[in-house]
N, C-alpha and C positions, 0 to 999 in steps of 0.2 A: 510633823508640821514645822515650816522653817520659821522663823523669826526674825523680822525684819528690823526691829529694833536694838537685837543683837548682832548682826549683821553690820549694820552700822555704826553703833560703839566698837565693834572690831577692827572697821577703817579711821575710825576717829583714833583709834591709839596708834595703827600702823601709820599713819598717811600725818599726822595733828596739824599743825596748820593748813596745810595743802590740802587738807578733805574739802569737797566741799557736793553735799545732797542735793543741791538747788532744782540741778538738771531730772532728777527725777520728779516723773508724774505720780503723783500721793494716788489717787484713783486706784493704782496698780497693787497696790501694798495690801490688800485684803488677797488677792488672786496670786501672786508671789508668797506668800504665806502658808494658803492651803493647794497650791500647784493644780486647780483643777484647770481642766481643759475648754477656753473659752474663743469666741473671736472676735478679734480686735478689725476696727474699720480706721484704714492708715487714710481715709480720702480717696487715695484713687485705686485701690484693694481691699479685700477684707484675708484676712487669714485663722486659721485656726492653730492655739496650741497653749502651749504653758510659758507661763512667767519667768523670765532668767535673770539675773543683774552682773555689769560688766566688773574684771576686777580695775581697780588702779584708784587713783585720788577724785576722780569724777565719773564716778558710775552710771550709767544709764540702765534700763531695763530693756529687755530682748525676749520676742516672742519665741520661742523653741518650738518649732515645728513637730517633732517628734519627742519620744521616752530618750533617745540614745542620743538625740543632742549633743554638741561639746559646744557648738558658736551658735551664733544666727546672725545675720545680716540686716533681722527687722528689727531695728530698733523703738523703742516705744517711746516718740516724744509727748508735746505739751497739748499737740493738739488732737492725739489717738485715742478712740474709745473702745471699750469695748460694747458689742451688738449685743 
């Protein structure tokens, strides 16, 4: 299981002033945690997959469509749920 709170003290030290979490949707942090396979409704799609977070000083989260994943292109904003 990952750890989302360490995760993020990990960018707090690499990144220190310049981090900044805002941009993440809290919603996600239980499903990013234990990686199950859920699906998110973006508005005008729904998709199916697991939880990712981007690297650098403002992370975002990313639906991973697959196990073998490396990127994704969905990004999970403020207004995405999951169904």
């Amino acid at each position: 299981m990952r750890s989302y709170k360490e995760t993020i003290e990990q960018r707090r030290r690499k990144y220190e002033e310049k981090f900044s979490d805002k941009s993440l949707n809290k919603s996600f942090i239980p499903y990013y945690e234990n990686q199950e396979r859920i699906t998110v409704d973006f508005g005008y799609e729904k998709k199916r997959g697991t939880i990712g977070i981007t690297t650098g000083w403002v992370p975002c989260f990313l639906l991973m469509l697959r196990k073998d994943s490396r990127g994704s292109s969905y990004t999970i904003g403020e207004n995405d749920r999951v169904v």
